[in-house]
N, C-alpha and C positions, 0 to 999 in steps of 0.2 A: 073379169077379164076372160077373154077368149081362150080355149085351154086347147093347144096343139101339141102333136106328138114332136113338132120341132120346136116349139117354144122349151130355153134352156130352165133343168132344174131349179139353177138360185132364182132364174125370174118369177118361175111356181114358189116356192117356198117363200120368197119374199113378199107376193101380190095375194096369195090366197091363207086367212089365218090358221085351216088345221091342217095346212100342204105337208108341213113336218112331219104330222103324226101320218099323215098316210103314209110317208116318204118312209118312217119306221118302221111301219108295220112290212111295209115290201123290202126292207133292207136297202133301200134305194140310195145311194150315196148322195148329200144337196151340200154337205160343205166343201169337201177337197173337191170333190167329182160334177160339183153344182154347174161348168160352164157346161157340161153336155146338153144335147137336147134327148127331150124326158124320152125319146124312144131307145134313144144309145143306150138310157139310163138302165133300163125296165129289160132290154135286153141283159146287160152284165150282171144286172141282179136276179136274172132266171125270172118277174115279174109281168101277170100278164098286163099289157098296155090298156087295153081296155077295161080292164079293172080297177086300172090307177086310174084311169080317167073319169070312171063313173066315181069312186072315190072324192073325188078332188072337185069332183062338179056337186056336189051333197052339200046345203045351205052348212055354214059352219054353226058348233055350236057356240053359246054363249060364254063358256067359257073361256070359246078361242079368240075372244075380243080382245085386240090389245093396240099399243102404238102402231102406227105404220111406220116403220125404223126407216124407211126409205126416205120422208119428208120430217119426220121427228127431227127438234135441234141436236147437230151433233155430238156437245155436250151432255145432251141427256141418254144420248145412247153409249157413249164413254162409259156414263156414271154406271148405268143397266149393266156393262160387261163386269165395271168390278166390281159392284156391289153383290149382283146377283151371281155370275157367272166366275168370275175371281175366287170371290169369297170363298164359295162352295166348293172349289176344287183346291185350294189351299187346306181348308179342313180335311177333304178326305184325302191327301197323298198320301200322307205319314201316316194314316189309319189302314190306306191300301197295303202300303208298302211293308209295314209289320204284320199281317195279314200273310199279305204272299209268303216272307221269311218264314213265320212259322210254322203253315200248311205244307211248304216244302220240304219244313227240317221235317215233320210228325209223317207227314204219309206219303214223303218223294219214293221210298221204297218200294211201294204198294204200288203207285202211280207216278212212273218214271214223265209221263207229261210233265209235271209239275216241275221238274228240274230242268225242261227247256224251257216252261213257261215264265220262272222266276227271273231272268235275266232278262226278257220282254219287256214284263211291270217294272221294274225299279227300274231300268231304263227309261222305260215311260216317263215314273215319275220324277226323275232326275232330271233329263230334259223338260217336262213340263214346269216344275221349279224354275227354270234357269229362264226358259220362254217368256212367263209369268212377270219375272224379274226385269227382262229387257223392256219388256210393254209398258209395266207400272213408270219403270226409273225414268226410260230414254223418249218411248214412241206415246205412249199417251200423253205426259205431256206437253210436248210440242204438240199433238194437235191438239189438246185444251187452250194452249196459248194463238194457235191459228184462229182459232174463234173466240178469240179474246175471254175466253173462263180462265185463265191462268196467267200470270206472269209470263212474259217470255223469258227463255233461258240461254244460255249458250248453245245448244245444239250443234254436235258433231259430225251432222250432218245436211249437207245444203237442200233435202227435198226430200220429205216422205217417202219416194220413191225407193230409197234405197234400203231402209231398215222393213218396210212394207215387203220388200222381195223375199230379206231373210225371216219375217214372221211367215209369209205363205209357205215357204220352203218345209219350216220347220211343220206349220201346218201339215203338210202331206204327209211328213216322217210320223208325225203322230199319227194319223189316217193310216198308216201301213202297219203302225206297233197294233189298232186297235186289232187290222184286221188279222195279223198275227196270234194276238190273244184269240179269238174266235174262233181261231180254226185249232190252235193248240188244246186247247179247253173244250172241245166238241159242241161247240156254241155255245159257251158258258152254263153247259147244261152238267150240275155235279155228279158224280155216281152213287150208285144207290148207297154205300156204306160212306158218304161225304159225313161228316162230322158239322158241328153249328157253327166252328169259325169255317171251317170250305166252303159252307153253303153261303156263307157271309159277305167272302173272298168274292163270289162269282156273282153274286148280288151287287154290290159294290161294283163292279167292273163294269154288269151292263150299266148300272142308271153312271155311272162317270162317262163309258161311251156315249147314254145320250146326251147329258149333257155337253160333253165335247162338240157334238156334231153340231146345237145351238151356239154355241160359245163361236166354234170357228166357221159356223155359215154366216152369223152377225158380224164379224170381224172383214171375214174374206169377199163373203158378197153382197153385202151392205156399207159397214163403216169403210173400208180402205178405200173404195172406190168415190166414195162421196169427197173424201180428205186428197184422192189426186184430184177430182173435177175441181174442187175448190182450190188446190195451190194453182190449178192451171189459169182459172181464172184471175186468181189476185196476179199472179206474175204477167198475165196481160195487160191488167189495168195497169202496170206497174210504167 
C-alpha cells in the first residue's frame, strides 16, 4: 500500500505486517490513538515522520507473516484474541498484581513512586479482569453466533453496537493506566539498587503493555468494525 503521512495509524498497522513493531519502537500509539493520521501520530510521540516512513516502507520480515485479520473469517480472529491474547493476559494479572504488592510493601520506602504506582496496576488489573469477563461471557459470543460458529443466545442487547462502545471506552481507560505506569516508573526503566522481583515487576509491565496494544488494536480496529459492517448488512437484507 501507498504509505502517506495522512493515511490513519490502525490502516498502517493493519495493511503492513511489521507496522506494529515500528509503531513500538517510536512509542507510537495504533490501538486507542489508531484513528489518527500517522503525522498526528509521530508528532505526540515526539517521532520523526520520516523515519517512521522509511521504517514502514522496509520489505517485512518473514517472520512478520501472518493472517490478514482484515479478510480472515471472523471467527478465526475471535479464536486468535482468546487463545492467544486472552490467555496470556489472564496468566499474567495475578502474577502482576502480587508482584506490584510486594515491590511496594519491600522498597515503597526507598522509592516513594512505587506507592503511587501500585494503585495504577491492580487497577489495571482489576479492570482488565472484569473487561475480559464481559467479552468472553456477553460480546464474543454473540458475534460467534452472528457468523453462525456458536449457538445463538439470548442477548441483552439488540446490536453490537452498544456493548462495542463500552469495550472501546474501557479500551482508552487501559491506554491511559498504561500510560500512567510509564511515566510513574520512569519508563519502566528499574533503579540501579531494583532487586529481581522489581526488575521482574517492570519486565512484566512492558511485554503486558505490548501485548495490550495487539490485543486492543485487533479488537478496536479490526474485529469490531468488521462485526458492525456485517450486522449493517444482515439488517438490510433483513
Amino acid at each position: 500500500m501507498e504509505i502517506s503521512l495522512r493515511t490513519t495509524v490502525a490502516e498502517l498497522a493493519s495493511s503492513i505486517p511489521h507496522a506494529t513493531r515500528v509503531f513500538e519502537k517510536h512509542r507510537i500509539d495504533y490501538c486507542c490513538g489508531g484513528r489518527r493520521p500517522l503525522e498526528e501520530a509521530c508528532a505526540r510521540a515526539g517521532a520523526d515522520p520520516d523515519a517512521v516512513v522509511a521504517a514502514l516502507s522496509e520489505p517485512a520480515r518473514t517472520t512478520d507473516s501472518a493472517l490478514d485479520w482484515r479478510t480472515a473469517p471472523i471467527e478465526t480472529l475471535v479464536r486468535h484474541i482468546l487463545d492467544v491474547h486472552h490467555v496470556y493476559t489472564w496468566e499474567e494479572l495475578p502474577r502482576l498484581k502480587a508482584l506490584m504488592l510486594k515491590v511496594a510493601r519491600v522498597h515503597g520506602d526507598r522509592h516513594p513512586e512505587l506507592v503511587e504506582l501500585q494503585p495504577v496496576v491492580v487497577g489495571l488489573v482489576e479492570e482488565l479482569e472484569m473487561h475480559l469477563t464481559k467479552e468472553e461471557r456477553i460480546l464474543f459470543p454473540y458475534i460467534l453466533s452472528l457468523v453462525g460458529a456458536a449457538p445463538n443466545g439470548d442477548a441483552c442487547f439488540g446490536s453490537a453496537m452498544g456493548p462495542i462502545r463500552v469495550m472501546d471506552s474501557e479500551h482508552e481507560d487501559a491506554g491511559q493506566a498504561l500510560a500512567t505506569i510509564r511515566r510513574l516508573s520512569s519508563d519502566l526503566v528499574p533503579p540501579a539498587d531494583a532487586c529481581g522481583s522489581y526488575r521482574a515487576l517492570y519486565t512484566g509491565l512492558a511485554e503486558l503493555e505490548q501485548d495490550l496494544h495487539q490485543h486492543i488494536h485487533l479488537e478496536t480496529n479490526v474485529l469490531f468494525p468488521r462485526v458492525i459492517e456485517l450486522e449493517a448488512k444482515r439488517n438490510g437484507a433483513d
